[in-house]
C-alpha positions in Angstrom: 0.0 0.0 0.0 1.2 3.5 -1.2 2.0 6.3 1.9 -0.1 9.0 0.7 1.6 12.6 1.2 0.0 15.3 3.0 -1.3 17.9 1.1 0.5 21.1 0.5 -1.1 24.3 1.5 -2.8 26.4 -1.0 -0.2 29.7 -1.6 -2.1 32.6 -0.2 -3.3 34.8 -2.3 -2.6 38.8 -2.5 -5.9 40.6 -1.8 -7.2 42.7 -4.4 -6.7 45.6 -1.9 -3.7 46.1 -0.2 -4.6 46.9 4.1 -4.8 50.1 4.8 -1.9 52.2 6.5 -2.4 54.7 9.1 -1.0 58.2 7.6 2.6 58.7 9.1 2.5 61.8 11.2 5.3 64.0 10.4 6.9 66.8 13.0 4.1 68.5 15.2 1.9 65.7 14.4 1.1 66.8 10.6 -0.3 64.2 8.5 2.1 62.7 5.9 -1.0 62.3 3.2 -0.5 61.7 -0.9 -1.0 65.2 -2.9 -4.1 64.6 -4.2 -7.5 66.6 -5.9 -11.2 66.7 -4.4 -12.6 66.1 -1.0 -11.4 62.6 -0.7 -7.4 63.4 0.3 -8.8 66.3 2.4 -11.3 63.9 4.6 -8.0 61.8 4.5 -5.9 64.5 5.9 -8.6 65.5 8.5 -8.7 61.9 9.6 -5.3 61.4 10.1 -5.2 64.9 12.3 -4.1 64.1 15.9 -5.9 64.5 19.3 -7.9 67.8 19.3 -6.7 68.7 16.0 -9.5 66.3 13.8 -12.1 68.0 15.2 -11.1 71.6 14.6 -9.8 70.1 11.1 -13.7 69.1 10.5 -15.0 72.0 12.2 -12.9 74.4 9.6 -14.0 72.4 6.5 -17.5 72.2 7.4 -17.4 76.0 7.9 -15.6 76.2 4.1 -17.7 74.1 2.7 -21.1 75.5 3.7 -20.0 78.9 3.4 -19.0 78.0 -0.3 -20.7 75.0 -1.4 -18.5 75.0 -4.7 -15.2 75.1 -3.2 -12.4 73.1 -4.8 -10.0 70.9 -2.2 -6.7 69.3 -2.8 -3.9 68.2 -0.3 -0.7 69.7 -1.6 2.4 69.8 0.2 0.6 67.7 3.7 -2.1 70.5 3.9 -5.7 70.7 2.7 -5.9 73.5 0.3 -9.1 75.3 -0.9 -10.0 77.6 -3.5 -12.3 77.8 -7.3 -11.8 74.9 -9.8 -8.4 75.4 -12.1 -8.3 78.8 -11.0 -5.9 79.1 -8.0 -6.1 79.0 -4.0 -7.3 81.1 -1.1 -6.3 78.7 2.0 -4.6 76.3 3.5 -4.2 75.2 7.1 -1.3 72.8 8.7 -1.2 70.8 11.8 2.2 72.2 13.9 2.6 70.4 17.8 0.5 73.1 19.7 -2.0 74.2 17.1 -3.3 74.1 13.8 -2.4 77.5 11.3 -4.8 78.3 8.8 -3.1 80.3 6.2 -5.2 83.4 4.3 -2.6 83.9 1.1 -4.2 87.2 0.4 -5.0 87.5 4.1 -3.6 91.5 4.5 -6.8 92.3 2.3 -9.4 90.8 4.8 -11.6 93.0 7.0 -10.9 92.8 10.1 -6.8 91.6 9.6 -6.5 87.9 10.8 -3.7 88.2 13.8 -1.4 86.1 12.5 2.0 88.1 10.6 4.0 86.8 7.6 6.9 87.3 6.4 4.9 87.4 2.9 3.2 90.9 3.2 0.0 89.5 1.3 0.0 86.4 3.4 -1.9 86.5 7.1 -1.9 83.4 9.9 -5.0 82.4 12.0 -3.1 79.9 14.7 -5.6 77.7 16.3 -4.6 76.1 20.0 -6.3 73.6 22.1 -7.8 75.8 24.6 -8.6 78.7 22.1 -12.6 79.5 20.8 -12.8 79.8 17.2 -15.1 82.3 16.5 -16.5 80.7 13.7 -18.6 83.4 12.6 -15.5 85.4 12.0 -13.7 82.9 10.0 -17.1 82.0 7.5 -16.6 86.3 6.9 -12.8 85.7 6.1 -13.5 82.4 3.9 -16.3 84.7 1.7 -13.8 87.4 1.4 -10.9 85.3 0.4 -12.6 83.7 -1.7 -13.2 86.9 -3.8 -9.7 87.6 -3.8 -7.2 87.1 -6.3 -5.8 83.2 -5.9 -2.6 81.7 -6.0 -1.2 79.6 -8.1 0.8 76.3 -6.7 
């Protein structure tokens, strides 16, 4: 009588999707997320946002995006970026260790000044901390009037 051998395994097969990898946080906890166009790398970005800093990150692109329904995203350089289809940018914001900066790149034309200095003269910061209330009444005004603005390029 013949020994019969014991089967060999199947090989396992690659799944048609690779698992997905958290986003690598880079210095101050700033999402490491692929350049990308449209709301899907921006919801990425947000979700990847540390601690405090998702929220706020949702909490600033809800107030973008129902203060201008239309808006354009893209994730350039590890920030969300917003602005009007093929025509240029009006903001961007970036998560640093102690708080999130939203940059206005025509920000030295809005009404009232956002606090935040450059050392761009056009360019004006909005830094965002833990503790801090974000008025966002104020910021919906600043959105609108960027938005009218001339854009930048990048």
């Amino acid at each position: 009588m013949a020994k019969k051998t014991p089967k060999k395994p199947a090989p396992k097969r690659a799944s048609a999707k690779p698992a997905a990898t958290k986003p690598k946080l880079l210095s101050g906890g700033n999402p490491q997320i692929a350049k990308g166009y449209g709301d899907e790398p921006v919801q990425a970005y947000i979700a990847a946002m540390p601690e405090w800093k998702r929220e706020l990150g949702e909490r600033l692109d809800a107030i973008i995006t129902r203060t201008l329904p239309d808006v354009a995203k893209a994730v350039k350089w590890n920030s969300p970026f917003y602005g009007r289809d093929g025509e240029g940018w009006f903001l961007s914001f970036h998560c640093f260790a102690k708080y999130v900066k939203v940059a206005f790149f025509k920000g030295a034309a809005l009404r009232p000044l956002p606090p935040g200095e450059s050392k761009q003269k056009e360019v004006r910061y909005l830094d965002i901390h833990e503790d801090d209330e974000l008025d966002e009444a104020q910021f919906a005004k600043w959105v609108k009037q960027a938005s009218k603005l001339p854009l930048e390029r990048m």
